[in-house]
Each structure stands twice: as C-alpha cells, then as structure tokens.
N, C-alpha and C positions, 0 to 999 in steps of 0.2 A: 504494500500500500504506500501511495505517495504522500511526503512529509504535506503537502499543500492539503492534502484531502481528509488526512488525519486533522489539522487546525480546521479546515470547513466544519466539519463535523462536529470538533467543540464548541466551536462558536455556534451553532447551529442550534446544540444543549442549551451554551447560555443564555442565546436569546429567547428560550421560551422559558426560563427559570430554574432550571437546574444548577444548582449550586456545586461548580465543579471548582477542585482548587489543585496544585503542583502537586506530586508526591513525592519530589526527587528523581534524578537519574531520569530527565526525558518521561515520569510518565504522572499521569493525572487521574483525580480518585474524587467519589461524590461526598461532602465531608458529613463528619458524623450528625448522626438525627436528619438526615434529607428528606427522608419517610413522613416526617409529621412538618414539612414545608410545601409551599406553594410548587407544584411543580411546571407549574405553568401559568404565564397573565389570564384572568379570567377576565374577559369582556363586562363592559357596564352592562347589557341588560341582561346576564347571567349573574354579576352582581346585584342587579334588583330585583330577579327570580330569587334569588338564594335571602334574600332581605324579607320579601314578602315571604316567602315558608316560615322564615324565621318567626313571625307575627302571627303567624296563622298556628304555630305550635303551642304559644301562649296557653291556649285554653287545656294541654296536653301534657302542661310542665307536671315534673313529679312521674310521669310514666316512662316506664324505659325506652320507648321510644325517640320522646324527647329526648332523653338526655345521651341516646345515641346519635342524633339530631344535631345535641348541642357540642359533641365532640368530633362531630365530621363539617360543621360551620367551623369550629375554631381551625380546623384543621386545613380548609381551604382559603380560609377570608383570615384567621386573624382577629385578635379582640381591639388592639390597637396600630396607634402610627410605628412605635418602636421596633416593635415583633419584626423581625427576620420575614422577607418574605409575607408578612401581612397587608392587608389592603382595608382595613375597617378603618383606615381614613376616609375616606368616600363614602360609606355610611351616613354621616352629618349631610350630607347632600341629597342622599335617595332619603333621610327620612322624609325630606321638605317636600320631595315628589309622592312619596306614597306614604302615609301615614295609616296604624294598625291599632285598632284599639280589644279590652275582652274585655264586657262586661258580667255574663251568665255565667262564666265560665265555674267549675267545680273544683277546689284545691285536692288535685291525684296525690301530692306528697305523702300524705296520708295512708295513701292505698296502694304505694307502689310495691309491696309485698301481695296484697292480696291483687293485685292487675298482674304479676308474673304468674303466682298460682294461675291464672282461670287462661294467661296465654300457655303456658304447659300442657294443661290441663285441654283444650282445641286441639294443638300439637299434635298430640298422643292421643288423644278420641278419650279420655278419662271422666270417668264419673266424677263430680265432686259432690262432696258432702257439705252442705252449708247452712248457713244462721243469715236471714234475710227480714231486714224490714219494711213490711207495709204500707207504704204511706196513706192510702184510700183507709184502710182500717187500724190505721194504727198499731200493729202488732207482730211480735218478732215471731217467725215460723223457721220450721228445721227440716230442710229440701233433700231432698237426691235431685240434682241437673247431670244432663247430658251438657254438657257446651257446644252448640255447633258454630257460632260463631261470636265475633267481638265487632261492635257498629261503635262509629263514632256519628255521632249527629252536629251537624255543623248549628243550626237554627236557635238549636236548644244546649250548645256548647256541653253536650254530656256524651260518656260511654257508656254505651248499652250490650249486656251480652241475651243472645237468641238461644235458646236451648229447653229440649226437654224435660221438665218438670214433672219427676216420679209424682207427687204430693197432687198435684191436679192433673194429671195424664192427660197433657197437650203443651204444645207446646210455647212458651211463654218468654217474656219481653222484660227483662231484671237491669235497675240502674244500676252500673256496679259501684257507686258508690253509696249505695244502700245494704250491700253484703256487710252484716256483722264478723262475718268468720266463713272460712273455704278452705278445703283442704280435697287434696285428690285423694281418690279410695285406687284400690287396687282394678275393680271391674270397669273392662274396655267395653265401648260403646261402637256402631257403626251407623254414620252418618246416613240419613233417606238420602238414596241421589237426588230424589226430588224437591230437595230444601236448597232455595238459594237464597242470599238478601235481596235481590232486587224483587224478587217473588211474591216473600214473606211481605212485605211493606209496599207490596203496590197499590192495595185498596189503601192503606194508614194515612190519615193526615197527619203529620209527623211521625209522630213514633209509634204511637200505642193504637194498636186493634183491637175490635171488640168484634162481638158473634157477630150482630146484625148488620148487614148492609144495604145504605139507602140512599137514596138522588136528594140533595141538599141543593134547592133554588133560592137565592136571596139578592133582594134589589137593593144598589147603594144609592146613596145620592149623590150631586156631583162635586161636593166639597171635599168628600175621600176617594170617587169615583179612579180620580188619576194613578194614585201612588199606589191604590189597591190592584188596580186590574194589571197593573205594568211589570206586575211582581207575578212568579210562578208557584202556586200556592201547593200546589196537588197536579199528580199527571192527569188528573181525568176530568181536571178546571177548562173552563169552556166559557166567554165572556159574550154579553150581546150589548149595543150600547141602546140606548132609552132617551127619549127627546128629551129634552132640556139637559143633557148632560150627565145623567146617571149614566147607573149599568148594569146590567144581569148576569150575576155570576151562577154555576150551576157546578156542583160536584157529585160524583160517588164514592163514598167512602165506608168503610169497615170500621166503626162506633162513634158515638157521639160525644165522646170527652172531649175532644180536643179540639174539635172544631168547633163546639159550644162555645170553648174558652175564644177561640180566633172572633167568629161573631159578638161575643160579648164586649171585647175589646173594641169591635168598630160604633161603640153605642147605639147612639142614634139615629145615626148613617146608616145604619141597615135596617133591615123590612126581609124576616123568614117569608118567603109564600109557599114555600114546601118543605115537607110534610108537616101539617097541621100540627101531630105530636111535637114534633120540637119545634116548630111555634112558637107554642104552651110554654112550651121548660124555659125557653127563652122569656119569653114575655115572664112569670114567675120569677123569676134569677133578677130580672129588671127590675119589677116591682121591689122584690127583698131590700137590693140595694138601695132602690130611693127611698123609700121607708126607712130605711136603717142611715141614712144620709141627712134627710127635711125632718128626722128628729132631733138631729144635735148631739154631741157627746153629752154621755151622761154626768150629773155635778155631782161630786162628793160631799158629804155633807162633816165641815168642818168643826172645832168646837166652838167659835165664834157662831155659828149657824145656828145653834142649839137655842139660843137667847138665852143660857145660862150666864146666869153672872158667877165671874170668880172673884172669889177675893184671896187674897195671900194672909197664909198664918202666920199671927206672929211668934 
C-alpha cells in the first residue's frame, strides 16, 4: 500500500470523528475510551430528532428504557460544551426551535423494579403473580396474569400492561403503576396468535374497553367546533360540518368510560343525540356538577359563629 493512500485514509477517519493519534514507529492507534465518543459529526436535524426523543422520554424517566435512552444520548451528543467529542452545545438553540413539555406524566422511578419484572416476565411468556389496585373500587386484589404485552399511551402519558387475568378469565387492561407487588411464578404461558395491540384497542377510546359497543353521535358548537374536529380522536371518528359552524362528530367505540369523560370535558359545546342512554348519564353527570357548583362550598362553622361569649379565667 502507498504511503499517500495510507495518510488519505487517516485523514479520511478524522474527518468524520474518529479520534486517531501516533503510536510511535510510523504507526497510529484509536486512543483509549473511543467507544463511548462521537464517532462521527451528527447533522443538525438528526440532532433535533435525537433532542425531541429526548423530550418525549420524559414521561418514561425511571424505566429502563429511559435510562438506556439516556446512556446512548450521552453517548452520541454529549451533556456538554467541554466533553470530548460532544455536541450539547447546540442544544441551547434546538430548544428555542422545538420546545417539550410532560404534564400527566407518572413518576416510573418508583417502579422501575416492578417494570423489569412484568418486561421479563412478556420475554419468557411467564405467569406473574400479583397484588393490584383498583381504582373504580377501591381495593387491592391478588391476580395470576398472563402478560402479553407492555403499551405505553402517549394521551394519557401512562404504561399499561394487556394480559390474561386468571381472577376474571378474560383478558384485561392493568396500569402498571397500580401493581402493589409482581413476581414471576415458574408456569409458562403461550401467547393466542390472535392477540395483537393494535386489535385489542381498536374499538377503545383511549385505553380502557368495556363489553358493550355503541355508535356515539354528538353535535359541537362552533366555539370548540375547530380545535375538536382537527384532532384524531378515535379511528372510527367520522366529522360532518353543521350550518352556522358547528359539527357532527360520530364514533364507535367499546364502553362508555372514557368517552363520557372526553364529552364531559367539552361542557357545553356539546349536545349527545345518540344513544339516548348516555344522553341521560351525561345530562345527570351535568346536572350533579352544577348543583354541586351554584351551591357554594360548604362554611364551617367557627367558635366565633356559635354566639358564645368567652371570657378568660382569671
């Protein structure tokens, strides 16, 4: 090989990052720790891909995932200007273009023992044995799950695991951060082919399914008409628009929890015309609230209030 083509070559290394130095005696070596250096310039909008993950893991932090996340960022970008090989100078500038916020999100720190259990646990197709709380009833129960799988929900900034429930024999929708305790048992489980997430959750308005399934028509008006209809609620949402600027939303979805909650939220602006029964529960839920609102908090009654006179003993 020619001395000229030998030097191309290095030069070739350096200019894409490789930290190459002399080693004596005509020959050259990549210096120690090169492994956990930039091995190459990452372009700006791969640096503000890598920037927005960064943000979007947020609601993630505390799960091993994250924090395998967070050691393959530092590993390519760098935390600051100083670092060898780092680029989280430029950072101060992508934040000003895209900025990431987590409001909903769930502190995993917490859980990131019992999130490894229930990922092991998929893995190996393992039964776990668990201690789970109920939110709707309030009370802790003692499961056999199958785990088929692990959802993260972006809407509702939570993990949810899909899996088989010995205790109600079907198959069930567990926030994991409502598991009190999980442990893998010894007996191996095998997954229906016929179970996928995109399946399980096609009827769901967000997360949670229930038995029934029903066509949900409701008219907005046109003050939230806009920002409602622009957004993708549900796949099986379907918009019509309404003279003077409203709109006619229409879904079907598998129970009425959640979408109750979504309608409720749009007050006023909204008008159920289908099905009668939730209506009802709506218009009740309404009512409760303004009742419980156009009464006022309730006054405590103080020991000034009494009309007792006190006097001090001498």
């Amino acid at each position: 090989m020619k001395v000229r083509t030998v030097y191309r070559d290095l030069h070739a290394l350096e200019d894409v990052g490789f930290p190459v130095t002399t080693a004596g005696g005509g020959r050259w070596k990549l210096i120690e720790g090169w492994e956990g250096r930039v091995p190459f310039p990452i372009p700006l909008e791969q640096l503000l891909a890598l920037h927005l993950s960064r943000g979007l893991m947020k609601p993630l932090r505390g799960t091993p995932l994250a924090k395998s996340f967070d050691v393959l960022f530092e590993r390519l970008v760098g935390t600051n200007v100083d670092e060898a090989g780092g680029q989280g100078n430029l950072f101060p500038r992508l934040r000003v273009c895209l900025a990431l916020r987590s409001q909903l999100s769930i502190d995993y720190s917490a859980h990131s023992a019992l999130l490894e259990t229930l990922c092991r646990a998929c893995e190996s197709r393992a039964t776990v044995r668990a201690v789970y709380y109920t939110e709707t009833r309030r009370e802790l129960t003692r499961r056999e799950i199958d785990p088929y799988a692990l959802y993260y929900d972006p809407q509702l900034e939570a993990i949810y695991l899909f899996g088989w429930c010995h205790l109600r024999e079907g198959v069930r929708t567990f926030a994991v951060h409502r598991f009190r305790q999980a442990t893998m048992m010894r007996k191996r489980f095998e997954s229906p082919v016929s179970f996928t997430v995109e399946r399980y959750l096609r009827g769901a308005f967000r997360i949670w399914r229930g038995e029934n399934t029903f066509t949900l028509r409701i008219a907005i008006d046109p003050e939230a008409a806009g920002w409602v209809s622009e957004r993708r609620w549900h796949a099986s949402q379907k918009v019509r628009s309404l003279a003077g600027g409203g709109c006619e939303m229409t879904f079907t979805v598998d129970g009425a929890q959640e979408v109750r909650r979504f309608v409720l939220q749009l007050g006023g602006a909204a008008e159920v015309r289908e099905p009668e029964w939730f209506r009802r529960e709506v218009a009740d839920e309404q009512l409760r609230a303004a009742r419980r609102n156009q009464s006022g908090p309730r006054k405590k009654m103080s020991l000034d209030d009494t009309a007792v006179r006190h006097t001090e003993r001498g």
